[in-house]
PyMOL Python script that loads the backbone (N, CA, C, O; Angstrom):
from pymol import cmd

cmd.read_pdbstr("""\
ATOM      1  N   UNK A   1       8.240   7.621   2.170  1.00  0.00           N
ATOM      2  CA  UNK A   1       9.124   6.644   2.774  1.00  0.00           C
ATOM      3  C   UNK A   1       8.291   5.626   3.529  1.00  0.00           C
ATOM      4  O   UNK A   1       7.252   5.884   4.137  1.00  0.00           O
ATOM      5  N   UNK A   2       8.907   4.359   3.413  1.00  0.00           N
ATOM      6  CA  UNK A   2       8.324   3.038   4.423  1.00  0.00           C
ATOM      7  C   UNK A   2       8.785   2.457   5.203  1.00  0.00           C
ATOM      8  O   UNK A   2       9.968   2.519   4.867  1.00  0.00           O
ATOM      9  N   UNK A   3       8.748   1.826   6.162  1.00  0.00           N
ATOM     10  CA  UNK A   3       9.606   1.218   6.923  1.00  0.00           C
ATOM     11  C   UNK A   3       8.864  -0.128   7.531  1.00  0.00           C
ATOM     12  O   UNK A   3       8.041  -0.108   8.445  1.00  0.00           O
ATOM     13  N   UNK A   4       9.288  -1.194   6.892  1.00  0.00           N
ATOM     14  CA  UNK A   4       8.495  -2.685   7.874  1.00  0.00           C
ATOM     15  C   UNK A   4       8.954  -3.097   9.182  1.00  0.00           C
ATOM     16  O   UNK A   4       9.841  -3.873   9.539  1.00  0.00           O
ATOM     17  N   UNK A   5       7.762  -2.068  10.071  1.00  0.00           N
ATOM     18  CA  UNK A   5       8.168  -2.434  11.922  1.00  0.00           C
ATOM     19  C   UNK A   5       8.512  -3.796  12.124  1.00  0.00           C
ATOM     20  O   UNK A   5       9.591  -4.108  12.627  1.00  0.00           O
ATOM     21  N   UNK A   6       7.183  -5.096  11.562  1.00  0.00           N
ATOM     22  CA  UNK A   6       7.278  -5.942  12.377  1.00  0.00           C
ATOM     23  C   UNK A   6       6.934  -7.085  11.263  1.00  0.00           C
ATOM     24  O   UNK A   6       5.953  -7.822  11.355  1.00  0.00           O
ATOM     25  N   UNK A   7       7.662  -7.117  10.446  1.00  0.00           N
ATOM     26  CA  UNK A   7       7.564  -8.490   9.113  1.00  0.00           C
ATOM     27  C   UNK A   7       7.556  -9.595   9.660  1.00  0.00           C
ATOM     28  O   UNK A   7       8.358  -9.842  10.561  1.00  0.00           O
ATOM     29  N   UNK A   8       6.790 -10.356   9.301  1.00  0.00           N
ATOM     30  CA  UNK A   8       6.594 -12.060  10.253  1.00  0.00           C
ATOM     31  C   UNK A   8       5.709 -12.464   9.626  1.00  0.00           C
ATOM     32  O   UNK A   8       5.432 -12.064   8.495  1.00  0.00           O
ATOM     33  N   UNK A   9       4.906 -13.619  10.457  1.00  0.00           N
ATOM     34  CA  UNK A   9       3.989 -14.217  10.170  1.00  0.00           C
ATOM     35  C   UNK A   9       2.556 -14.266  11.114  1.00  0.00           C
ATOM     36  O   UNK A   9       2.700 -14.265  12.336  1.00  0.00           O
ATOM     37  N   UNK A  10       1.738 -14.292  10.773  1.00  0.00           N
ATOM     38  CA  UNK A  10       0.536 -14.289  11.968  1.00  0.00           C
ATOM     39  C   UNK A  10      -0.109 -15.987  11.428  1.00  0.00           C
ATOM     40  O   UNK A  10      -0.444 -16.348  10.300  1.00  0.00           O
ATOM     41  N   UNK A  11      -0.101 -16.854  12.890  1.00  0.00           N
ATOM     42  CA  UNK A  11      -1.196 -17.602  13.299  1.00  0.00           C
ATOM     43  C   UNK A  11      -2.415 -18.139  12.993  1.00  0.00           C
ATOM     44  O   UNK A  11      -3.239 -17.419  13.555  1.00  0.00           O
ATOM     45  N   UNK A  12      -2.784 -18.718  12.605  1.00  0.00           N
ATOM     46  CA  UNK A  12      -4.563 -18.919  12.995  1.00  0.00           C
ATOM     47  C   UNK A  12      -4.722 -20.423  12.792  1.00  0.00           C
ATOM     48  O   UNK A  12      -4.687 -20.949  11.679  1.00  0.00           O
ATOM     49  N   UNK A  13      -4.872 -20.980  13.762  1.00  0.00           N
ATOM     50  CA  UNK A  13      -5.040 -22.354  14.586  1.00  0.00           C
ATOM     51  C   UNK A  13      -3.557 -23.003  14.192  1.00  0.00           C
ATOM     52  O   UNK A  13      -2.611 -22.304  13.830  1.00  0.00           O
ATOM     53  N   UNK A  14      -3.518 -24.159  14.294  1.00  0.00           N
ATOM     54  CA  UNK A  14      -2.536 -24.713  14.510  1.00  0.00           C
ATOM     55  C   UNK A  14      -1.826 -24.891  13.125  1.00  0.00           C
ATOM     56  O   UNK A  14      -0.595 -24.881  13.106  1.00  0.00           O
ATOM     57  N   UNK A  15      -2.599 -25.066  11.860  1.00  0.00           N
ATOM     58  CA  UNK A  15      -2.117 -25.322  10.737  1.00  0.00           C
ATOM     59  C   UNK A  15      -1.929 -24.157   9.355  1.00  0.00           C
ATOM     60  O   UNK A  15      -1.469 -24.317   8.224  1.00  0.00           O
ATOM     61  N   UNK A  16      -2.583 -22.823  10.133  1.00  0.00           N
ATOM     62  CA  UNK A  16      -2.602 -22.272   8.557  1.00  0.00           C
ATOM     63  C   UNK A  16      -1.431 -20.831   9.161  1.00  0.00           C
ATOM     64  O   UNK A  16      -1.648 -20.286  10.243  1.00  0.00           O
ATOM     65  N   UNK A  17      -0.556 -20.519   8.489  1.00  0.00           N
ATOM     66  CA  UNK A  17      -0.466 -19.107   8.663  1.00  0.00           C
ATOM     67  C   UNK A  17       0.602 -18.747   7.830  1.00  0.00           C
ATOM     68  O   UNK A  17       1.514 -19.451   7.395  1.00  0.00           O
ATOM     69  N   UNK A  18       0.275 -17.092   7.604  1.00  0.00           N
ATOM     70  CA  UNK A  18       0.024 -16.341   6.685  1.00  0.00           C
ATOM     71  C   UNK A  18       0.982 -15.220   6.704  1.00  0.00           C
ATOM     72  O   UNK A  18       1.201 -14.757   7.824  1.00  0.00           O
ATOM     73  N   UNK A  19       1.631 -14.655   5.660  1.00  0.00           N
ATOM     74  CA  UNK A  19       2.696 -13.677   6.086  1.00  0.00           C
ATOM     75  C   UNK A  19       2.323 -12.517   6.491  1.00  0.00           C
ATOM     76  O   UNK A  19       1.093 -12.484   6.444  1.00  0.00           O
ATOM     77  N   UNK A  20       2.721 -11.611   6.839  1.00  0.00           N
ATOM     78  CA  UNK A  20       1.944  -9.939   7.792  1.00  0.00           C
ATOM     79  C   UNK A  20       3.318  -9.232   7.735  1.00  0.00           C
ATOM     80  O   UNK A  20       4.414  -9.751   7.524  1.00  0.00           O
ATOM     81  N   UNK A  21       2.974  -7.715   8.007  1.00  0.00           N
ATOM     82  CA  UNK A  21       3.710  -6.621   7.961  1.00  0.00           C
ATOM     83  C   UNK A  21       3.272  -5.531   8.901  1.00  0.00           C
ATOM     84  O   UNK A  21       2.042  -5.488   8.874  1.00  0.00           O
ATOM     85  N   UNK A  22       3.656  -4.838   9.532  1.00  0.00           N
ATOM     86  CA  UNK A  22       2.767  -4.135   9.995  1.00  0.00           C
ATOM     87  C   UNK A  22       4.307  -2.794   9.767  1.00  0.00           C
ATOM     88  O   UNK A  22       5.499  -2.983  10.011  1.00  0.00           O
ATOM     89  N   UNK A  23       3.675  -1.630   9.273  1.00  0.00           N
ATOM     90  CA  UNK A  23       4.520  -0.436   8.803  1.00  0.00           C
ATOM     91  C   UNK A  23       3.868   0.947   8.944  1.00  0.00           C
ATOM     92  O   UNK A  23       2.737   1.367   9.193  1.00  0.00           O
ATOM     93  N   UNK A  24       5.265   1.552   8.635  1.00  0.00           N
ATOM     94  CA  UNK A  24       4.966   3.022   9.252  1.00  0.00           C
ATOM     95  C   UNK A  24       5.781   3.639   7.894  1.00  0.00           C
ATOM     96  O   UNK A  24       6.857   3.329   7.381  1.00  0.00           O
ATOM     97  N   UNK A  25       4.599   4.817   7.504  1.00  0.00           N
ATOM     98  CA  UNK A  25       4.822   5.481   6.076  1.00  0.00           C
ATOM     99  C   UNK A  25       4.855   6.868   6.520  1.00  0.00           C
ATOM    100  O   UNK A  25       4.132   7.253   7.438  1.00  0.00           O
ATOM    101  N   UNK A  26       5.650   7.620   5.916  1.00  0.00           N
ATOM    102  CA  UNK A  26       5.781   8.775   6.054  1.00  0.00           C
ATOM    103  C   UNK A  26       6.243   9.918   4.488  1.00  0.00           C
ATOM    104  O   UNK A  26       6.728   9.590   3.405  1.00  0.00           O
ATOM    105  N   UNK A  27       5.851  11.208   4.988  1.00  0.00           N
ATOM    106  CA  UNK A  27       6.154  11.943   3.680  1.00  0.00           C
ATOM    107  C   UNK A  27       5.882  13.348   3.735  1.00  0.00           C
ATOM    108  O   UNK A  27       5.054  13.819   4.514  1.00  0.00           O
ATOM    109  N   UNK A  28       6.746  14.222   2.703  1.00  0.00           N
ATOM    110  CA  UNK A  28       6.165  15.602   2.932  1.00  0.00           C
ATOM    111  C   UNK A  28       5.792  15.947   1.364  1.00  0.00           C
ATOM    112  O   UNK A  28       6.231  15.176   0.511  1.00  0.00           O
ATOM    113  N   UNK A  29       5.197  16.792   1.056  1.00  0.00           N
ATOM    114  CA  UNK A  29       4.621  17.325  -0.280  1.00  0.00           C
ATOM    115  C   UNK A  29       3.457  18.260  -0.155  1.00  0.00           C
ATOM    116  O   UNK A  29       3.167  18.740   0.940  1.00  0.00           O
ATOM    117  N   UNK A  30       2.704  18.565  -1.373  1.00  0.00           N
ATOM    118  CA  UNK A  30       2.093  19.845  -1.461  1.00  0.00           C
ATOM    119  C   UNK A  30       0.651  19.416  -1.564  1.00  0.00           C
ATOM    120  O   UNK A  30       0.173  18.381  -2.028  1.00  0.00           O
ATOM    121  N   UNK A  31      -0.058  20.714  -0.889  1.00  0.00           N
ATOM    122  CA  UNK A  31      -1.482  20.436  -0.680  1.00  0.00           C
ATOM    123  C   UNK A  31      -1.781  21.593  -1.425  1.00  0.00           C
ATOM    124  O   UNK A  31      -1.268  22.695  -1.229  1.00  0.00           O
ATOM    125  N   UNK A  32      -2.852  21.249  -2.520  1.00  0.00           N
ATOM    126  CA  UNK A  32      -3.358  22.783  -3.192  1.00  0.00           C
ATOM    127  C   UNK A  32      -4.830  22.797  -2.476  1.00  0.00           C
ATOM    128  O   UNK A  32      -5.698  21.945  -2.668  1.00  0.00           O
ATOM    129  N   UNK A  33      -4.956  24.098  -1.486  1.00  0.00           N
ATOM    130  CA  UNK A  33      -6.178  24.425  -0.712  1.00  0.00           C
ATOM    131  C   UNK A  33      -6.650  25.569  -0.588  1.00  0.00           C
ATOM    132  O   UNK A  33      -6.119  26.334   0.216  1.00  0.00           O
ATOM    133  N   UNK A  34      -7.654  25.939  -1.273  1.00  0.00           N
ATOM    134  CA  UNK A  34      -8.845  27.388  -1.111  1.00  0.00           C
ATOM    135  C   UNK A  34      -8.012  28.066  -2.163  1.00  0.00           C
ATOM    136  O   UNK A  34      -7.872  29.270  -1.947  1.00  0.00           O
ATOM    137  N   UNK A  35      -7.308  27.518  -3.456  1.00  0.00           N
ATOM    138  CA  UNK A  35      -6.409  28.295  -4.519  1.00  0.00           C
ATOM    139  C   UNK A  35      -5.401  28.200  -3.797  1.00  0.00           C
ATOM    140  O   UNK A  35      -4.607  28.224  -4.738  1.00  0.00           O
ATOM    141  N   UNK A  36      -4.695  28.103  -2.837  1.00  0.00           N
ATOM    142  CA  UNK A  36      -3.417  27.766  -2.259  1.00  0.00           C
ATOM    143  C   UNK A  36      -2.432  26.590  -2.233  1.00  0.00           C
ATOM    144  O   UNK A  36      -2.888  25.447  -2.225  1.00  0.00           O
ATOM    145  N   UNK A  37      -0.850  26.842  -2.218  1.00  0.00           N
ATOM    146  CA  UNK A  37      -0.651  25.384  -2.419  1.00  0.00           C
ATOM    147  C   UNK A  37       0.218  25.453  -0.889  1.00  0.00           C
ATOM    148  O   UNK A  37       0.929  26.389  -0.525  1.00  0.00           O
ATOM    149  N   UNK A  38      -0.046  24.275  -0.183  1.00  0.00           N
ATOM    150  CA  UNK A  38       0.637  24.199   1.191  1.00  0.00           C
ATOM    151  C   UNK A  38       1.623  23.274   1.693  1.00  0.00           C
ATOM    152  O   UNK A  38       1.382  22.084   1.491  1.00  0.00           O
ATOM    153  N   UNK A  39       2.646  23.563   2.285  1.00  0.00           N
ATOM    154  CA  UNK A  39       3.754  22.542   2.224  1.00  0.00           C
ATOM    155  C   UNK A  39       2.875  21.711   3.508  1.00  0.00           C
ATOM    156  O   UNK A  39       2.422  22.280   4.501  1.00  0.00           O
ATOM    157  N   UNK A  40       2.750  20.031   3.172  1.00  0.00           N
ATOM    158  CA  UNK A  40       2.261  19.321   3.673  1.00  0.00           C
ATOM    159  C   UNK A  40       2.895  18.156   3.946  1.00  0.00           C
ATOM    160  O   UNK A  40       3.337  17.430   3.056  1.00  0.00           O
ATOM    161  N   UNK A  41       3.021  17.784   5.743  1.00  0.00           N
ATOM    162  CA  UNK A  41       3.534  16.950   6.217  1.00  0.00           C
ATOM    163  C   UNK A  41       2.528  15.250   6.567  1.00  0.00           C
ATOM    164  O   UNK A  41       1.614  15.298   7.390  1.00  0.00           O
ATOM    165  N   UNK A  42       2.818  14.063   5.935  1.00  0.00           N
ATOM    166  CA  UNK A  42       1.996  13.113   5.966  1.00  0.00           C
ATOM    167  C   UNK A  42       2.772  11.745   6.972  1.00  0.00           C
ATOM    168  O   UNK A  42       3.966  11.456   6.894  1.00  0.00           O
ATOM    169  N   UNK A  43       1.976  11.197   7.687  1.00  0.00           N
ATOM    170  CA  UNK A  43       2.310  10.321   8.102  1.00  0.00           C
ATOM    171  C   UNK A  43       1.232   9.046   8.569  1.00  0.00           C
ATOM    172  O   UNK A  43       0.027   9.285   8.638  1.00  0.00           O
ATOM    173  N   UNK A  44       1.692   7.886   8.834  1.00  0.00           N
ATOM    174  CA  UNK A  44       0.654   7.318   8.949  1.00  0.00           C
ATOM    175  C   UNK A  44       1.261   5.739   9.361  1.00  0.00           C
ATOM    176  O   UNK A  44       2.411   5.538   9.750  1.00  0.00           O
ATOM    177  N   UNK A  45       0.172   4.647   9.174  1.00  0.00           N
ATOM    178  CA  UNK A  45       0.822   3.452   9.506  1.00  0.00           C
ATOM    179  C   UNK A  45      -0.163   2.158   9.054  1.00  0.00           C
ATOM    180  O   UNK A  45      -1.366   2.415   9.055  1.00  0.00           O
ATOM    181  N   UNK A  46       0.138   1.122   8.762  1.00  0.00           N
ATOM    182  CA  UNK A  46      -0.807  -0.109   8.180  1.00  0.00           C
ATOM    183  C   UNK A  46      -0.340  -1.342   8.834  1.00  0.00           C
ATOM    184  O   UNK A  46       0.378  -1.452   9.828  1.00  0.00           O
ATOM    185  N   UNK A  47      -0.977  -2.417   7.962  1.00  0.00           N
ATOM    186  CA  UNK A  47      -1.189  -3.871   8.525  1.00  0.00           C
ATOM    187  C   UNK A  47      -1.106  -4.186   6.926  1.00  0.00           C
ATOM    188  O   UNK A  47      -1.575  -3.485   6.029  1.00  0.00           O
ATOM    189  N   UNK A  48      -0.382  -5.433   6.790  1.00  0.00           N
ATOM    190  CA  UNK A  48      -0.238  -6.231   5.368  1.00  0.00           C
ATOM    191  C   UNK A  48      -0.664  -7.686   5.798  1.00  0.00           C
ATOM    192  O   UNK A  48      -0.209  -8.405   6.688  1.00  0.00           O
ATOM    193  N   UNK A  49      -1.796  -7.922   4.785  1.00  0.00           N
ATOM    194  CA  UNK A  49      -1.181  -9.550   5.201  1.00  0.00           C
ATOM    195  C   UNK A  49      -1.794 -10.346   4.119  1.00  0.00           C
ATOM    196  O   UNK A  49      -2.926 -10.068   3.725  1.00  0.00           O
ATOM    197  N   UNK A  50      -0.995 -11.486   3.530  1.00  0.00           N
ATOM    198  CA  UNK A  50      -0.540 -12.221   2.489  1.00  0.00           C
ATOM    199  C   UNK A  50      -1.180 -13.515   2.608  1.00  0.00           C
ATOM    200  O   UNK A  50      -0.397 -14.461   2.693  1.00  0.00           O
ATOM    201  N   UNK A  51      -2.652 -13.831   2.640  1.00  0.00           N
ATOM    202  CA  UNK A  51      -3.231 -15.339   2.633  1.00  0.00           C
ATOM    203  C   UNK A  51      -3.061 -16.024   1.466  1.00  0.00           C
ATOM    204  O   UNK A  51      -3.778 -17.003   1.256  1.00  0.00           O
ATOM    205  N   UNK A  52      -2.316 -15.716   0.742  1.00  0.00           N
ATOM    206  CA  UNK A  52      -1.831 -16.629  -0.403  1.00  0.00           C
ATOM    207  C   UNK A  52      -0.552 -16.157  -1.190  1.00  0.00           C
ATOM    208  O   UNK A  52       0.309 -15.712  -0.431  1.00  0.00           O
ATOM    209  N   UNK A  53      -0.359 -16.150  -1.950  1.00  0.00           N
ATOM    210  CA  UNK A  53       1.357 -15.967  -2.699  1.00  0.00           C
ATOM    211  C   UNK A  53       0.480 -15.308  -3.931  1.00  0.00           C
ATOM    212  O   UNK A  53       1.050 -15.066  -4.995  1.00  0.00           O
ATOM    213  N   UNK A  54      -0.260 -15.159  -3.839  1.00  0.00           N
ATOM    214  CA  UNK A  54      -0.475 -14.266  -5.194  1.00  0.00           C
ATOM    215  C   UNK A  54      -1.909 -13.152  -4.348  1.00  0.00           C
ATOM    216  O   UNK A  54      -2.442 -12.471  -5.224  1.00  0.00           O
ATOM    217  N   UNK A  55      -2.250 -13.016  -3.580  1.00  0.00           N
ATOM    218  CA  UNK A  55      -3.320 -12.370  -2.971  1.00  0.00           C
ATOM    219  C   UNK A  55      -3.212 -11.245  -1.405  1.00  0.00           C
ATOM    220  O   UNK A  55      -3.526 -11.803  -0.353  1.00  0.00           O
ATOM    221  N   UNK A  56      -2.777  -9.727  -1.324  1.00  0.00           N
ATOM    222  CA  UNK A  56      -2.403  -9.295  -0.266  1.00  0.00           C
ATOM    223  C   UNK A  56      -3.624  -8.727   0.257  1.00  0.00           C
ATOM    224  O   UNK A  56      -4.569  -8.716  -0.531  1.00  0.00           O
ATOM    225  N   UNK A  57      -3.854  -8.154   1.657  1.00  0.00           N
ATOM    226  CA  UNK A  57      -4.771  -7.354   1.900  1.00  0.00           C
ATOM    227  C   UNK A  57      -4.157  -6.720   2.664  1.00  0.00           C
ATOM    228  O   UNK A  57      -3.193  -7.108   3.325  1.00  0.00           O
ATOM    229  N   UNK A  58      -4.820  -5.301   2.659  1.00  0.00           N
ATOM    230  CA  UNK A  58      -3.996  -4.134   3.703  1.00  0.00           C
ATOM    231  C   UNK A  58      -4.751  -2.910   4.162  1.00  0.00           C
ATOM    232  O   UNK A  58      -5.446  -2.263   3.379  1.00  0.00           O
ATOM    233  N   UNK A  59      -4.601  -2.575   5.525  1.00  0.00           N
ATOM    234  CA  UNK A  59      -5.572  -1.490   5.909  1.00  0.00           C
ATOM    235  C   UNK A  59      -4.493  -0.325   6.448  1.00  0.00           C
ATOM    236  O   UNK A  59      -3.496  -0.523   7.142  1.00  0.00           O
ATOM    237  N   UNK A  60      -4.809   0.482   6.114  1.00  0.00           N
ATOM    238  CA  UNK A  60      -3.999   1.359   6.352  1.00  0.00           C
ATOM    239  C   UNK A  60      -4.247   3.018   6.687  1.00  0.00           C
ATOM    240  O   UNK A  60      -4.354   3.719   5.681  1.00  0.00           O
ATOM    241  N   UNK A  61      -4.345   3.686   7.963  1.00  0.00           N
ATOM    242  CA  UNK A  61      -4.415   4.976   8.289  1.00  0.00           C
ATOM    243  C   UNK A  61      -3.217   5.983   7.935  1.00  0.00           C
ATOM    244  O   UNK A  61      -2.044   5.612   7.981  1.00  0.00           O
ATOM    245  N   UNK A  62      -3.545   7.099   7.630  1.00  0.00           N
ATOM    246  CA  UNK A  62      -2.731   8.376   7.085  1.00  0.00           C
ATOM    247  C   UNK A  62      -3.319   9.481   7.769  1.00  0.00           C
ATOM    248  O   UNK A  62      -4.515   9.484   8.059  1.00  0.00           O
ATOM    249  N   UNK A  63      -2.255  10.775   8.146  1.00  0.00           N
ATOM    250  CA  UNK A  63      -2.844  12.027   8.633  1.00  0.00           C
ATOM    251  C   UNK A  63      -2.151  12.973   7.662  1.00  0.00           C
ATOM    252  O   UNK A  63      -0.951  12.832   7.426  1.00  0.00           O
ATOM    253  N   UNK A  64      -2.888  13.949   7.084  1.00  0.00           N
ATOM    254  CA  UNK A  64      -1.817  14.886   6.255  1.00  0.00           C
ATOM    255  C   UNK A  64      -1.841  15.970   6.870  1.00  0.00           C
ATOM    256  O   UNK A  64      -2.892  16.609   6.920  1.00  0.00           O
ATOM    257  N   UNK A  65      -0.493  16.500   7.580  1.00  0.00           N
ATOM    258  CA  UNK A  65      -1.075  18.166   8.422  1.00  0.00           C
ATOM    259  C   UNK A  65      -0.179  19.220   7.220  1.00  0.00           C
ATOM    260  O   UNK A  65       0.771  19.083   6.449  1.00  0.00           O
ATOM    261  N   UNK A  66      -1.204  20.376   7.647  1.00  0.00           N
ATOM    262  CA  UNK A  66      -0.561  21.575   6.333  1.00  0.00           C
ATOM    263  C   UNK A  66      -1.089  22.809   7.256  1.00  0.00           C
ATOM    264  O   UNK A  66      -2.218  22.659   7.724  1.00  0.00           O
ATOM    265  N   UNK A  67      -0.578  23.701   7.488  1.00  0.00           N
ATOM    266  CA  UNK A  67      -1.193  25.287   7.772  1.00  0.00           C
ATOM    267  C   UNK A  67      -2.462  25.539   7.341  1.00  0.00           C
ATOM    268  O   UNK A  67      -2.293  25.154   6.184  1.00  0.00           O
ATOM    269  N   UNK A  68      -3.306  25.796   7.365  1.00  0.00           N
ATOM    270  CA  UNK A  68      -4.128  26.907   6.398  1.00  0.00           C
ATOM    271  C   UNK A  68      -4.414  28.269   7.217  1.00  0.00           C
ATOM    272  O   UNK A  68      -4.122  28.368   8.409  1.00  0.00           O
ATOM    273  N   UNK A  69      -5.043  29.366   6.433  1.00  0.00           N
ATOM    274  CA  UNK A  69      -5.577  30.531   6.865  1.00  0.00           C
ATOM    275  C   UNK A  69      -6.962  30.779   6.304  1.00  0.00           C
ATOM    276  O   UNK A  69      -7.167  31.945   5.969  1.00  0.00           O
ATOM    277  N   UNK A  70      -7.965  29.908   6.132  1.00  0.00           N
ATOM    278  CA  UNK A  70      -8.476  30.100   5.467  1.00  0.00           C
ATOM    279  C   UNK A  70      -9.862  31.189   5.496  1.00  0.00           C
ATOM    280  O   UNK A  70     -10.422  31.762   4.562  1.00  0.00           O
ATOM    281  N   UNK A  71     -10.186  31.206   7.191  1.00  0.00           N
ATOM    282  CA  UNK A  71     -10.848  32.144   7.572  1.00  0.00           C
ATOM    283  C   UNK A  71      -9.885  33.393   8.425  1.00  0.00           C
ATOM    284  O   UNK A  71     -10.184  33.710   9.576  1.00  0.00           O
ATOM    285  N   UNK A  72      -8.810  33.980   7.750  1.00  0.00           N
ATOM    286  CA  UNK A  72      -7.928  34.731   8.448  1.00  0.00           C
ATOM    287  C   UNK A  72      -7.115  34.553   9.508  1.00  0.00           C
ATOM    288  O   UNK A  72      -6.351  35.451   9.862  1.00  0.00           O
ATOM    289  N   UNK A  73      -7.181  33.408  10.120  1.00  0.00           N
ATOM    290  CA  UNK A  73      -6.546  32.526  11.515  1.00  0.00           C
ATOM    291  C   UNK A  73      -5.625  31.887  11.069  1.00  0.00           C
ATOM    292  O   UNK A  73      -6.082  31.373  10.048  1.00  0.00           O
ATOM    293  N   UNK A  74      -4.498  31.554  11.194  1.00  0.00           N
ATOM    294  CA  UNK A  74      -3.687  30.335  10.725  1.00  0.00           C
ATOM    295  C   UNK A  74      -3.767  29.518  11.795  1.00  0.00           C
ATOM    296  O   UNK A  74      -3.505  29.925  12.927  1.00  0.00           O
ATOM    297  N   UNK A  75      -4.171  28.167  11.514  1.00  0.00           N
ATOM    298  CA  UNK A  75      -4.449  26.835  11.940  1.00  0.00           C
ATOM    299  C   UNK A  75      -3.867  25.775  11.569  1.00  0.00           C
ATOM    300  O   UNK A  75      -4.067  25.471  10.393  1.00  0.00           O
ATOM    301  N   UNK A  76      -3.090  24.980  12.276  1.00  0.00           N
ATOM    302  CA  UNK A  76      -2.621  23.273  12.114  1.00  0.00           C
ATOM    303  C   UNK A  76      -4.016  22.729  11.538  1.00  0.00           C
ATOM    304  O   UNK A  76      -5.056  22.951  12.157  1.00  0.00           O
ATOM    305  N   UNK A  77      -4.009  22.058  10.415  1.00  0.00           N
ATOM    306  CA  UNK A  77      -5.364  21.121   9.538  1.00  0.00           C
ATOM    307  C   UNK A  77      -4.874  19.953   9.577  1.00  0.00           C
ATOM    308  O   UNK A  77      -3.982  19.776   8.747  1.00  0.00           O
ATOM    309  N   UNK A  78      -5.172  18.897  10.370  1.00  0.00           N
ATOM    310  CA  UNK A  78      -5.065  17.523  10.309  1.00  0.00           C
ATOM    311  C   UNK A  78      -5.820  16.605   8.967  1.00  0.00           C
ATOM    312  O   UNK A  78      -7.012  16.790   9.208  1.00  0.00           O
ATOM    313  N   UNK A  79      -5.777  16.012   8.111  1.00  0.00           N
ATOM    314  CA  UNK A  79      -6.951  15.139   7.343  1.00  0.00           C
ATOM    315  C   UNK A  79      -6.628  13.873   7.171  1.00  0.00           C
ATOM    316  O   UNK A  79      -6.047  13.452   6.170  1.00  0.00           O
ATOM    317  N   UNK A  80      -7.026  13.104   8.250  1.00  0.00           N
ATOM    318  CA  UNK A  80      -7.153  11.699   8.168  1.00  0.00           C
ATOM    319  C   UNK A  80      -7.893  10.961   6.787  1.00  0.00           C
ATOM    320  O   UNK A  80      -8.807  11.393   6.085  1.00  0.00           O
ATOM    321  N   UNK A  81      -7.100   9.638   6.689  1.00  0.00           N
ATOM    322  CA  UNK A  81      -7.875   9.157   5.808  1.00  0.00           C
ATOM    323  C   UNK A  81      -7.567   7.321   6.465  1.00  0.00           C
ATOM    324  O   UNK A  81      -6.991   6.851   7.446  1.00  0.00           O
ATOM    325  N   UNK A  82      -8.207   6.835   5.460  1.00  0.00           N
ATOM    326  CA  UNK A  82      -8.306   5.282   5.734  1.00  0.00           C
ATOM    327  C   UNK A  82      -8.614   4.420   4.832  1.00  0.00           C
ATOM    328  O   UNK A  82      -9.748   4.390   4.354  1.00  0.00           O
ATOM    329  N   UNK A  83      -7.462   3.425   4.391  1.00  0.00           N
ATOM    330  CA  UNK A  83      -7.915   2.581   3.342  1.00  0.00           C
ATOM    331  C   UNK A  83      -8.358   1.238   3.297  1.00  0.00           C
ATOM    332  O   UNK A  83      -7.699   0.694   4.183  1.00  0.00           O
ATOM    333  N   UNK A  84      -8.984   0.512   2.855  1.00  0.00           N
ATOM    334  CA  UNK A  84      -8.882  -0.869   2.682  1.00  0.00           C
ATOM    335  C   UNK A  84      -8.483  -1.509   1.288  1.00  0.00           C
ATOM    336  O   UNK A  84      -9.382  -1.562   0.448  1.00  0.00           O
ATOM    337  N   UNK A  85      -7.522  -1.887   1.027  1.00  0.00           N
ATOM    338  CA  UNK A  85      -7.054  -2.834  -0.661  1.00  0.00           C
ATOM    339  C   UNK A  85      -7.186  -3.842  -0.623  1.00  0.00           C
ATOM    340  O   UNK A  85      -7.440  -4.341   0.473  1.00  0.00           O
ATOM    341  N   UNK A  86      -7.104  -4.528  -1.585  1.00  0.00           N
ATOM    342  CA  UNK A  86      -6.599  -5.664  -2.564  1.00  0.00           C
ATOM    343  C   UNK A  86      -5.906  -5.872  -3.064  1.00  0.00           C
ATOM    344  O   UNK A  86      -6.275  -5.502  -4.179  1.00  0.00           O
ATOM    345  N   UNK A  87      -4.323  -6.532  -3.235  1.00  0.00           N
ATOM    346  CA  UNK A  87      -3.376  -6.773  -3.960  1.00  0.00           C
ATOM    347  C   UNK A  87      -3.187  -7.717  -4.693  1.00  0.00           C
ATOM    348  O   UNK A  87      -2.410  -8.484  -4.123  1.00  0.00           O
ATOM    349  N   UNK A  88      -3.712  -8.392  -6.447  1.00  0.00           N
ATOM    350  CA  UNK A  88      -3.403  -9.185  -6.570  1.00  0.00           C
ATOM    351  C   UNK A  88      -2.344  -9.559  -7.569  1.00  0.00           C
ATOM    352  O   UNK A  88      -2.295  -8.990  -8.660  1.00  0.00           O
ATOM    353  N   UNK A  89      -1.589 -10.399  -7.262  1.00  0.00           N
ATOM    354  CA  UNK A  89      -0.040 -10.699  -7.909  1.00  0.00           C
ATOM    355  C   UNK A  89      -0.131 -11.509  -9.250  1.00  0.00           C
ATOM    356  O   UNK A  89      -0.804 -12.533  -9.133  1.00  0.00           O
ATOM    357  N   UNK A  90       0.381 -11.289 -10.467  1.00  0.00           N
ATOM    358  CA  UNK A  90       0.067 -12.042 -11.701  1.00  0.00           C
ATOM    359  C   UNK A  90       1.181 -12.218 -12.435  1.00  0.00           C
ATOM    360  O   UNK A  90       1.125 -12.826 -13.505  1.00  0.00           O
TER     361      UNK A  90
END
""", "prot")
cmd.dss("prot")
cmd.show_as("cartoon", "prot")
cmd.util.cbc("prot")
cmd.orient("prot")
């Protein structure tokens, strides 16, 4: 799931600006770990932004948490990740 917090436009000097997004993604699904498969909760959040009508860029953080046991303990496992893209429109 997605949700666009804050759709607008961002600034930069007096004459140019550019469309932006800034959103919050969320999700649950399965993690297969150590031969295990784990019900896994994801969430996370980004920045969009559109310097042309055919050209996006977007950075975007994610955390996926899942149980494991993997040394006999059961433990909350956080795994961050982090992207940088390119979107181009044709």
């Amino acid at each position: 799931l997605g949700y666009n917090l804050l759709p607008g436009e961002v600034y930069i000097g007096r004459s140019l600006a550019m469309t932006s997004a800034l959103y919050l993604v969320g999700g649950v699904g399965s993690t297969r770990f150590a031969g295990d498969d784990r019900f896994t909760m994801n969430f996370g959040a980004g920045y969009r932004l559109l310097p042309t009508d055919w050209l996006a860029v977007r950075i975007e953080v994610q955390d996926r948490v899942f149980q494991s046991d993997l040394l006999g303990r059961d433990k909350l496992t956080n795994n961050f990740s982090a992207h940088l893209g390119l979107t181009v429109f044709f």
